[in-house]
PALOGU-50203 format. One record per residue (C-alpha): residue number from 1; residue in one letter; chain; x, y, z. Coordinates in steps of 0.5 Angstrom, whole numbers, plus 500, padded with zeros to 3 digits. Each point is the difference from the previous one (the first is absolute). Layout:
PALOGU-50203
NUM_a_A_X_Y_Z
...
This chain:
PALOGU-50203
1_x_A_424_337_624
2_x_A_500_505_506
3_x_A_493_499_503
4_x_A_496_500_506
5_x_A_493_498_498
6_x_A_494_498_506
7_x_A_495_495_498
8_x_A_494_501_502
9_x_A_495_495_501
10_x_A_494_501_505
11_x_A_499_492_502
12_x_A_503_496_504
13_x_A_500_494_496
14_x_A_500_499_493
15_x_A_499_494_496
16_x_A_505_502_495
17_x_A_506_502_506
18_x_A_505_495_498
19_x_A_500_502_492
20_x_A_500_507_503
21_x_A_506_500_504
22_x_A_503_496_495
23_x_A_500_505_495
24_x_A_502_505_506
25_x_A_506_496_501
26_x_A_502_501_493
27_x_A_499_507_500
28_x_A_505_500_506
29_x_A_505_497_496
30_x_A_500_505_495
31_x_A_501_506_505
32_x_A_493_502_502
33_x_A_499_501_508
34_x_A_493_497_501
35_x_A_496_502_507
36_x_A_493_497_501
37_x_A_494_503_502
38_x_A_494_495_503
39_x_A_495_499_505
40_x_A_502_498_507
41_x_A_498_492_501
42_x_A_500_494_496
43_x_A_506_498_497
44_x_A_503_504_494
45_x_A_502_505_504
46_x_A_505_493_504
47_x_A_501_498_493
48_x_A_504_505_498
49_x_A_504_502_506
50_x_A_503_493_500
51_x_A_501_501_492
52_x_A_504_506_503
53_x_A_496_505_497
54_x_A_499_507_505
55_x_A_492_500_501
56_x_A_495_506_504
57_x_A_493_498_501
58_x_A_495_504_500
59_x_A_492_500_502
60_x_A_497_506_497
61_x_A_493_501_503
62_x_A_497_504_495
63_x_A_502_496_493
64_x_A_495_504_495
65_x_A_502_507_503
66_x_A_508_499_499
67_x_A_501_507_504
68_x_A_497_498_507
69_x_A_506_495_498
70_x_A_505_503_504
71_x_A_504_494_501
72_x_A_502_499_493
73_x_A_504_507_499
74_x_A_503_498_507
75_x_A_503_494_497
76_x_A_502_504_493
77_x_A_504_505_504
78_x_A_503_495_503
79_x_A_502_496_495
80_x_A_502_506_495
81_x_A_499_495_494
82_x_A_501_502_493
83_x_A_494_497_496
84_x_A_493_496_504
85_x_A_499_494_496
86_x_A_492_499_502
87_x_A_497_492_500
88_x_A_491_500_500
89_x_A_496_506_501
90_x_A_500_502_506
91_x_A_507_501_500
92_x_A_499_503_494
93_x_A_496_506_503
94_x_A_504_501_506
95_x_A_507_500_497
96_x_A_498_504_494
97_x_A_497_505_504
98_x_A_506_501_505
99_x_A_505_500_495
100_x_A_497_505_496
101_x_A_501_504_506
102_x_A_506_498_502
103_x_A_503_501_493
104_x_A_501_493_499
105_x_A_498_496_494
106_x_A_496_494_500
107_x_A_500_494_495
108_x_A_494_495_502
109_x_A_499_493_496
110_x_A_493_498_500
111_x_A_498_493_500
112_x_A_492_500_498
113_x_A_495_505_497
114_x_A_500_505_506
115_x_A_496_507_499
116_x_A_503_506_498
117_x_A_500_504_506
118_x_A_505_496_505
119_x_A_506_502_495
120_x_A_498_508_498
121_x_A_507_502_505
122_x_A_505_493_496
123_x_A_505_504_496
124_x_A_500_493_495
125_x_A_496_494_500
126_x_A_502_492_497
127_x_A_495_497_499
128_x_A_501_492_502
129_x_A_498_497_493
130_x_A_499_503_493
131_x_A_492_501_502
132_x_A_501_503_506
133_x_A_504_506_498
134_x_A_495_500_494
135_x_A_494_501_505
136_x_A_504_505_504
137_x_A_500_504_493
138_x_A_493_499_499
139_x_A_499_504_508
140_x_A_503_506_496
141_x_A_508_499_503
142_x_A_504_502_494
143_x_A_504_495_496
144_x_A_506_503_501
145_x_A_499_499_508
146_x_A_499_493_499
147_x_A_505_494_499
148_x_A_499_492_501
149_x_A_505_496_504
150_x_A_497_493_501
151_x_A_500_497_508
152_x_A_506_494_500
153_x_A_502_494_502
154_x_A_506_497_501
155_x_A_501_496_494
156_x_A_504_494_502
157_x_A_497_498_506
158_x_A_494_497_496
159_x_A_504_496_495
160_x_A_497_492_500
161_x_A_503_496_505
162_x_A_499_493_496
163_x_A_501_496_506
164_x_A_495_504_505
165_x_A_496_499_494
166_x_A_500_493_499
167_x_A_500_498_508
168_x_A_493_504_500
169_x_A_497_497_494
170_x_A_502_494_503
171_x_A_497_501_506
172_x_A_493_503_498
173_x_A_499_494_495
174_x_A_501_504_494
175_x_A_502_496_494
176_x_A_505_501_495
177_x_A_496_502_495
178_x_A_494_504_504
179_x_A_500_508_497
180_x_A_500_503_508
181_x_A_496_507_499
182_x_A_501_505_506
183_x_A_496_506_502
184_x_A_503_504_506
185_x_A_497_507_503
186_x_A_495_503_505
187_x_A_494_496_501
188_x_A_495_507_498
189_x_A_495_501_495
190_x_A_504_503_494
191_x_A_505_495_500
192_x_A_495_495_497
193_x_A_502_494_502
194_x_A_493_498_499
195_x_A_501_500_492
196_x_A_507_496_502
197_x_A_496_495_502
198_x_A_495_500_496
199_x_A_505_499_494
200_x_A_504_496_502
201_x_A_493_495_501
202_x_A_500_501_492
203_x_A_507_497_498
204_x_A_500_493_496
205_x_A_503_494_503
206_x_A_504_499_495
207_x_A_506_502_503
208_x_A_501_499_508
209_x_A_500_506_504
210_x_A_498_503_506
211_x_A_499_507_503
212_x_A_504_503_507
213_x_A_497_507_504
214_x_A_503_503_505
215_x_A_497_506_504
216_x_A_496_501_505
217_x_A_494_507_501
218_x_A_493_501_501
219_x_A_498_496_494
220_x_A_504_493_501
221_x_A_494_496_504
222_x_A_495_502_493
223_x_A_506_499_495
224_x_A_501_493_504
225_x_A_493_498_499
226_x_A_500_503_494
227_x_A_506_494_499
228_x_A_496_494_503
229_x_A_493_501_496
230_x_A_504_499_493
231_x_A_502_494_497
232_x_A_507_501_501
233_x_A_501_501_507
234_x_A_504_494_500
235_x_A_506_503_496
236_x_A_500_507_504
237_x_A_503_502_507
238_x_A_500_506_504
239_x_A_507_501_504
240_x_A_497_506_503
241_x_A_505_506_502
242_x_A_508_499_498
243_x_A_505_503_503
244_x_A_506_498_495
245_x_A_496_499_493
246_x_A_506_497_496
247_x_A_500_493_502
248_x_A_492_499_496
249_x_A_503_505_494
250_x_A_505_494_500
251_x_A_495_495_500
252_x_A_496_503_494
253_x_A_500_500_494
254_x_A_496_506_498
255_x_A_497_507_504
256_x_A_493_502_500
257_x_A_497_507_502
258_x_A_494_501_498
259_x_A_499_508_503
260_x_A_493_503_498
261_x_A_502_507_502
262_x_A_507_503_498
263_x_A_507_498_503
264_x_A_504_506_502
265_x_A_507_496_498
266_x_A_499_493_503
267_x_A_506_497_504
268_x_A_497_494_500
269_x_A_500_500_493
270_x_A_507_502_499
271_x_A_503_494_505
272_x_A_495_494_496
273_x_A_504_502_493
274_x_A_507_501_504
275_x_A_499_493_502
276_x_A_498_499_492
277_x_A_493_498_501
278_x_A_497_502_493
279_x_A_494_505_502
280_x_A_493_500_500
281_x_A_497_507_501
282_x_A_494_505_499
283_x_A_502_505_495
284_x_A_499_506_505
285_x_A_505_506_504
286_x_A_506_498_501
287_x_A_500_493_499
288_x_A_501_503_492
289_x_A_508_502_502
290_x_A_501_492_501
291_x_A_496_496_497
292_x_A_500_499_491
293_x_A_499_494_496
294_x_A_507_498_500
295_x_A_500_499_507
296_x_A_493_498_502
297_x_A_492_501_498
298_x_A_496_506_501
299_x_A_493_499_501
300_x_A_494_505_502
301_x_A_498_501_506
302_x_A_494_496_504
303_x_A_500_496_494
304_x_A_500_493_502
305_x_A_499_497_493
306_x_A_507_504_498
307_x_A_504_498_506
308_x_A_498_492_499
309_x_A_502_501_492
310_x_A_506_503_502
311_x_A_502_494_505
312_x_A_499_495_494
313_x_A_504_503_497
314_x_A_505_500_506
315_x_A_498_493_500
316_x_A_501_498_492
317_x_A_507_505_499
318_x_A_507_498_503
319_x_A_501_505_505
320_x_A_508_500_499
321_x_A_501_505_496
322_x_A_494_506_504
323_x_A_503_497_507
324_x_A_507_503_497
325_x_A_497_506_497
326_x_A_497_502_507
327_x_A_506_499_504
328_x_A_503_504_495
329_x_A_495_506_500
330_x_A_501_500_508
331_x_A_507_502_499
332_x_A_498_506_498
333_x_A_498_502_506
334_x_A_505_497_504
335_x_A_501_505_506
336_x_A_507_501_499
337_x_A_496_504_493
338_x_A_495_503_503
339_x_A_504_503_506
340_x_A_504_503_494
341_x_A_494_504_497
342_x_A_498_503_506
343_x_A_507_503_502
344_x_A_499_503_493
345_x_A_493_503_503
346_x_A_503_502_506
347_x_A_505_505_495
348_x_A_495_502_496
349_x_A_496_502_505
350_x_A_505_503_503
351_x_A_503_505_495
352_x_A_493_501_498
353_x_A_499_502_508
354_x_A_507_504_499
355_x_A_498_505_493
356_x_A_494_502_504
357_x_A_502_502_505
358_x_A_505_504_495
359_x_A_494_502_496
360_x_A_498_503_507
361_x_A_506_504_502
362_x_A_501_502_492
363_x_A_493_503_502
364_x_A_501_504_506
């Protein structure tokens, strides 16, 4: 595939940059010319050169009035790229809006539940998770504009490591036979880490077992007191923010998010089953394109009853056989895959682009 797509992103830094310039990587190695667009400052700019990607930065002064932009016109005029490919709202407005100007189409992926209006100029949608494209539906964007394209992660680089398992469990007293439970996320309300703790406080002891966090935000100081007031305070540690969360997947046996509100599509979902943990999860959003019975338990949202049922079971079951399953849904999503769905986009949206502009002439 001959084509130059500019990535639009107006931030600096993003949480998710690795998987995302992992999946640029596998773009380019099926033919796509990948220019980025992004905020001057921070560090995804710097990540990307030193990936070797060609990337412009851009402050817009006026970012909820894409016509006062001026920069993003300049940069598309320069670039000269055959498809905009937009990531978050603002992008979305700004983008669309000067490529519809311009004559080019625009494909923007969206991540969460946004309002309608950032996306009125995008030639097509993709929706991150089934429930995303759904609630874009319901905004009025027809079906027909409109696909799913699940985020990826490299698949490979979560597969278990038993010796880096065995050394942390050895080194954090976790016995052979304890059920290591993890929670890992942004310490803020919806995220329900409260209901977490307050679950796993009603497991039986009938089974050794403990209960791993990692993450850090504004609720952590009240989740930790949370943590200290309930009998099982001994059996929970808190590790804070985590720059490499592979080695506590290791480590666990399985992986809790307890999300009161919906996910758009949780990487951190996708990396725990990767590393064949058996998943424990809120049946909301996008989670539903992950986690069935084969590979984990669902459970409904803010219900902590639920979510204690569910990790006795976890407790009472042979974990093997939903740790494999959940290793091999995650290869579904594997980035060498999800590039591929998006180099069929980029060619539908293309021809699609084209028999307009033929329509149009045809009309003249």
């Amino acid at each position: 595939m001959a084509l130059r797509v500019l990535h639009y992103v107006d931030e600096n830094s993003l949480s998710w940059a690795e998987p995302w310039l992992q999946l640029l990587e596998e773009l380019k190695a099926l033919g796509v010319e990948n220019v980025i667009l992004c905020r001057p400052g921070g560090s995804l700019g710097d990540k990307a050169e030193s990936r070797g990607f060609s990337v412009w930065r851009y402050r817009p002064p006026f970012p909820w009035a894409p016509a006062l932009c001026r920069g993003v016109p300049s940069v598309l005029k320069a670039v000269k790229p055959d498809l905009i490919h937009t990531r978050l709202s603002t992008a979305a407005a700004l983008g669309g809006y000067w490529g519809s100007k311009l004559g080019i189409p625009v494909l923007s992926t969206i991540d969460k539940y946004p309002k309608a209006k950032y996306y009125r100029w995008s030639s097509h949608i993709v929706g991150c998770s089934s429930a995303v494209s759904e609630h874009m539906k319901g905004l009025g964007f027809p079906p027909n504009k409109v696909s799913t394209v699940h985020n990826p992660i490299k698949v490979e680089r979560y597969a278990r490591d038993e010796e880096a398992r065995k050394s942390l469990r050895a080194r954090a007293g976790v016995g052979e036979g304890e059920v290591l439970f993890l929670g890992c996320g942004r310490f803020v309300g919806w995220k329900a880490f409260d209901a977490l703790l307050l679950a796993y406080d009603k497991l039986p002891a009938s089974r050794p077992h403990r209960l791993w966090i990692a993450g850090s935000g504004a609720m952590e100081r009240e989740w930790r007191a949370l943590s200290r007031s309930l009998p099982s305070h001994d059996r929970v540690s808190f590790f804070g923010f985590v720059e490499d969360i592979r080695p506590l997947l290791w480590a666990a046996d399985v992986f809790v998010q307890p999300s009161k509100e919906p996910e758009g599509f949780s990487l951190m979902l996708l990396e725990a089953a990767a590393a064949g943990l058996p998943l424990i999860a809120t049946a909301i959003g996008g989670t539903l394109d992950i986690v069935d019975e084969r590979c984990g338990w669902l459970v409904p949202p803010d219900d902590a009853d639920a979510l204690a049922r569910a990790m006795s079971r976890a407790l009472d079951e042979d974990l093997t056989e939903k740790g494999l399953l959940a290793a091999d849904k995650a290869r579904q999503f594997d980035v060498s895959i999800i590039a591929r769905r998006y180099a069929d986009e980029y060619e539908r949206v293309m021809s699609n682009h084209q028999l307009v502009i033929v329509v149009k002439e045809m009309g003249r």
